[in-house]
C-alpha positions as CSV (number, residue, x, y, z in Angstrom):
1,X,10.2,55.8,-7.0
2,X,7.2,52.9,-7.5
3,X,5.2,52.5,-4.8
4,X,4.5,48.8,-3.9
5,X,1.2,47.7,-4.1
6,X,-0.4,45.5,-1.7
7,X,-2.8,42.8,-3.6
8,X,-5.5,41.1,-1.4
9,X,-5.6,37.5,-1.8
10,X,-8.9,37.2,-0.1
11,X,-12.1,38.5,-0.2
12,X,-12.0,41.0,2.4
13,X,-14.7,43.4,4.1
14,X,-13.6,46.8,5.1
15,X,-13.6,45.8,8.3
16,X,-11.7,42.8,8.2
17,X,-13.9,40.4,8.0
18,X,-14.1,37.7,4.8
19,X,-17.1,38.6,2.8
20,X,-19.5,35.7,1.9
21,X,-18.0,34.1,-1.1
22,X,-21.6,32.3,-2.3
23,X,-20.2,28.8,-1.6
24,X,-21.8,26.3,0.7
25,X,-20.2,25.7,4.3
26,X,-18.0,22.7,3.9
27,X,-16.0,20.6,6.7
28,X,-12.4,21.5,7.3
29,X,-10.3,18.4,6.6
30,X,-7.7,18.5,9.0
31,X,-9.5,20.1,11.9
32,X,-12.9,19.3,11.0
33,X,-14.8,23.4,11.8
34,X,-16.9,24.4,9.4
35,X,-15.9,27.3,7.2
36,X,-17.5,29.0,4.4
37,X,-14.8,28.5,1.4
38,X,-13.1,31.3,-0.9
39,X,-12.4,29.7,-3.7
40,X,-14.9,26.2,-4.8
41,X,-12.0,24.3,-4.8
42,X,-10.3,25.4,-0.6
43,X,-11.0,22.1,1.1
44,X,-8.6,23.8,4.4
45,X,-10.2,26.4,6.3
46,X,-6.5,28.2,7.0
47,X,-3.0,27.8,5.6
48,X,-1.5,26.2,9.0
49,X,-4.4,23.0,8.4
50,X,-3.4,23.3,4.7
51,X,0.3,22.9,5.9
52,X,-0.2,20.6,8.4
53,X,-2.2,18.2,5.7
54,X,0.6,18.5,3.6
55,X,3.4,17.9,6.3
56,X,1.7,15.1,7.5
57,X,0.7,13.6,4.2
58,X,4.4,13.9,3.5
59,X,5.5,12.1,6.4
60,X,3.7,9.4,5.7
61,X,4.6,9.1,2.2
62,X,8.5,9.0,3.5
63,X,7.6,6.4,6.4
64,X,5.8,4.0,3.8
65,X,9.2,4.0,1.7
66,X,11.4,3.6,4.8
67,X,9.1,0.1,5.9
68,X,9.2,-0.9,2.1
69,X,12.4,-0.9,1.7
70,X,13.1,-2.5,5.0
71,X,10.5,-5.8,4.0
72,X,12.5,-5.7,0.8
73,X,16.0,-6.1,2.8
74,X,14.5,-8.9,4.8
75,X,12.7,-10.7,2.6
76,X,16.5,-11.0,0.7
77,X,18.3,-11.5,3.9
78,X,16.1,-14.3,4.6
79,X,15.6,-15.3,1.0
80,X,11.8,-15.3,1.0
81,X,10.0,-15.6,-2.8
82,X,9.1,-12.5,-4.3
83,X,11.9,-10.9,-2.9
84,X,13.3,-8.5,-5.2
């Protein structure tokens, strides 16, 4: 029987603690705490601010569609030029 091995995703001390990666400190951008990134790319100090962007950035994207179509349907109802 194979044991599973467990792959670390981070770079991870001993101890628990995330070893320095060599990138500057950068700004969180959904909570705005300073962190000291993983990878040169991480612009989210944790997954929940990276999901939270993301669900946010979502609903927004949805909510901008929902209003657009609604000015559309008025602009017709109404019979406004550059109706569609």
């Amino acid at each position: 029987m194979k044991t599973k091995v467990l792959r670390k995703t981070r770079l991870a001390h001993p101890r628990g603690e995330i070893k320095a990666s060599g990138y500057k400190a950068v700004v969180c951008q959904k909570c705005g705490r300073k962190f000291n990134p993983t990878r040169k790319w991480q612009s989210f100090c944790s997954a929940k601010c990276r999901k939270l962007a993301w669900l946010r950035k979502a609903a927004k994207v949805e909510i901008l569609h929902d209003h657009e179509a609604r000015l559309r349907a008025i602009e017709v109802r109404l019979k406004i030029k550059g109706a569609k």
